[in-house]
N, C-alpha and C positions, 0 to 999 in steps of 0.2 A: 504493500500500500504506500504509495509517493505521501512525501512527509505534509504536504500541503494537505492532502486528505487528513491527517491525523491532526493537525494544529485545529485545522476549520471544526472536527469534534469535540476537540476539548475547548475551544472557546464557544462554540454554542453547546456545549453540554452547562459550564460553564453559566452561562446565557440566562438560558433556562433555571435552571436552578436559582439561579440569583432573584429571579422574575416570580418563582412561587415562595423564596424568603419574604419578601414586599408584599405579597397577598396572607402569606400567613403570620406575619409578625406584629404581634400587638402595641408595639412600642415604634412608634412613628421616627420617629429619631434612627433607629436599626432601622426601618425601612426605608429610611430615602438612603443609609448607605449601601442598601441593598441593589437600589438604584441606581446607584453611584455605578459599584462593579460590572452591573446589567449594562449598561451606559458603552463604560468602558469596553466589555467586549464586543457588544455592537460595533464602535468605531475599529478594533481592529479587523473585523471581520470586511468593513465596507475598506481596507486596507489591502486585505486579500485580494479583494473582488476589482482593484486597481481604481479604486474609488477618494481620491487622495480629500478631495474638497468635502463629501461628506463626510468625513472621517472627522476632520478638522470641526465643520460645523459640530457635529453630534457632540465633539467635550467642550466647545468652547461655548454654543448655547446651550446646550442641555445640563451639561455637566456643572459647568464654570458660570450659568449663569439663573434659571430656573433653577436646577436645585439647589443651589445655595440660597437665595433667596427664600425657599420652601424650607431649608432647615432653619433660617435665622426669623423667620416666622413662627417655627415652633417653639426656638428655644425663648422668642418675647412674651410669647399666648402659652401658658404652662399648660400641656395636654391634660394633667393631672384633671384641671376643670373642666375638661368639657371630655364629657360623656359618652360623644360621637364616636371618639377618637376606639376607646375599647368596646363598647355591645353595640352592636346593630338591630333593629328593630325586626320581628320575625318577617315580615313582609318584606324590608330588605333583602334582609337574607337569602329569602326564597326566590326573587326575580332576580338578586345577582348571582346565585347558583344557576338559576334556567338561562339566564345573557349566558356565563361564559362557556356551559356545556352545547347550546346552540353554536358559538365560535368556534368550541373546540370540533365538533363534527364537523363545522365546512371547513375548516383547515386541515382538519383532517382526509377530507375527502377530495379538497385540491391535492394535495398532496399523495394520495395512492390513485388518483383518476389523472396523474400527469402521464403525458408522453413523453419524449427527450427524442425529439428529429435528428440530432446529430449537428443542425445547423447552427451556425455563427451570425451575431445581429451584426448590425452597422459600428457599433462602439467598440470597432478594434485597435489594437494599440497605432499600428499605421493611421489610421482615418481621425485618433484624439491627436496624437503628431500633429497632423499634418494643420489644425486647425488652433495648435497654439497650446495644446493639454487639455488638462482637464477641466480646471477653473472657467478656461475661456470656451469650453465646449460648450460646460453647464450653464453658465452666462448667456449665449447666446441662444441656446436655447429657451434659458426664462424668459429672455427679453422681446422674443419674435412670436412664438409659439404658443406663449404660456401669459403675454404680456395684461388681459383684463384679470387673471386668477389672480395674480401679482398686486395688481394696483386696488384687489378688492378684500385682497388678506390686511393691505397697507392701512387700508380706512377701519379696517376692522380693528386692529393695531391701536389705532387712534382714537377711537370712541374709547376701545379701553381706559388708553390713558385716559383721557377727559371723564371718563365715571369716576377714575382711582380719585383723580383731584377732586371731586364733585366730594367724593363720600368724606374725604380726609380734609375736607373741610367746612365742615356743617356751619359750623359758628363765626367764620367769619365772612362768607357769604351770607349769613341771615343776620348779623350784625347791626343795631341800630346804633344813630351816631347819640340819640341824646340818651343810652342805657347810661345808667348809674351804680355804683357798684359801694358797699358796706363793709368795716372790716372789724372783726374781732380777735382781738388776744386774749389766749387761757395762759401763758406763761410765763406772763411777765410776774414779779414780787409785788407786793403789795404797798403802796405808797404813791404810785405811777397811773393815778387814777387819771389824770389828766392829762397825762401825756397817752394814754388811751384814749380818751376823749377826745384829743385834739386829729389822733388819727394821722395816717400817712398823706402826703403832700399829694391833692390833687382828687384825695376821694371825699365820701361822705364822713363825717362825724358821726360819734357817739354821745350821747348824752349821758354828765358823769351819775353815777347813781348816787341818792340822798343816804348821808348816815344813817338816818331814823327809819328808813323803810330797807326793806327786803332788796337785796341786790336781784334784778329779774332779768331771763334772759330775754332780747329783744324777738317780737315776733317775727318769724321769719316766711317768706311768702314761698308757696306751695311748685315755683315756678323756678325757683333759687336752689344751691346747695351749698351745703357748708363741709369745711375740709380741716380738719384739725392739728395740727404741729406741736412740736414738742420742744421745738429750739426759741428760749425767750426772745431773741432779736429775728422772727419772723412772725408772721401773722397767719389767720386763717382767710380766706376769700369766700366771701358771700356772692355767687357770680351765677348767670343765667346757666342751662343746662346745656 
């Protein structure tokens, strides 16, 4: 068996394997590096196959840039919280059981209903030569052939972004300019009653409280939230949601 035969098994055995670590592994974190190695040998396989440009794509966006992204998301959102992450609902469960064994039959069923004619496509090494390699094959072919898929994945791309901005900025798009804002300290020593009162430069004030009555906390409106600190030279913020 030529040695090329035996690499191409072990990196799609390899492959595979890595690919049902990520479906069965509870721990989000092990699965995207599950992903990782998946990843990786994908791109040497597209290395084999004289595939130099996706090769390069596959670790340089998928690897180097998606999932990194995907693990430093998990490690800010602690999975521990959220639910999702380890049980699946049983009706989940059951329709992505029935997806992926429906997949696995027609892959499996391209693959023993294939022929193998013997013949050779266009993308030979002579004919990528002669046209500049590979980079500039696969170039021109998006560019001519493939040119509205291109320019319609692009806007696709683009909306994205403009949701991410949309969502990651709730409050300063709905922002009023004459909102007013309250501040309260639980830390400060006691004597500082008016320099509490007097409040930081620019906001509203507190009204100092009476020795003879009940020191009360002010009400606070159902539209506002309060945030509490521990360090006496900072404050809490009474600020819209």
């Amino acid at each position: 068996m030529p040695w090329d035969v035996i690499i191409f098994y072990i990196l799609a055995t390899v492959c595979i394997l890595a690919a049902g670590g990520v479906v069965i592994s509870n721990n989000p974190v092990h699965a995207g590096v599950f992903v990782v190695l998946c990843f990786f040998n994908v791109a040497a396989i597209f290395v084999m196959l004289g595939a130099e440009f996706l090769a390069a794509v596959q670790v340089i966006v998928y690897t180097g840039a998606i999932l990194v992204l995907v693990l430093f998301v998990l490690m800010l959102v602690d999975p521990d919280d959220l639910p999702e992450f380890h049980a699946a609902r049983p009706v989940q469960r059951t329709v992505g059981l029935l997806l992926g064994a429906i997949l696995l039959l027609e892959v499996g069923a391209a693959i023993l209903n294939r022929t193998v004619i013997g013949q050779q496509g266009n993308a030979t090494p002579e004919n990528v030569a002669a046209v500049g390699g590979n980079v500039q094959g696969v170039g021109r072919v998006l560019y001519t052939n493939y040119v509205l898929a291109f320019e319609v994945v692009s806007l696709v791309l683009l909306v994205g972004i403009i949701g991410a901005i949309v969502l990651a900025l709730p409050e300063r798009l709905g922002a009023q300019p004459d909102q007013r804002q309250g501040t309260i300290s639980l830390g400060h020593p006691r004597g500082t009653d008016a320099a509490i009162a007097a409040g930081p430069l620019g906001e509203t004030p507190m009204p100092p409280a009476s020795p003879r009555e009940p020191r009360s906390v002010p009400t606070l409106d159902p539209q506002r939230e309060l945030i509490m600190v521990r360090d006496p030279d900072e404050y809490t913020t009474i600020g819209r949601r």
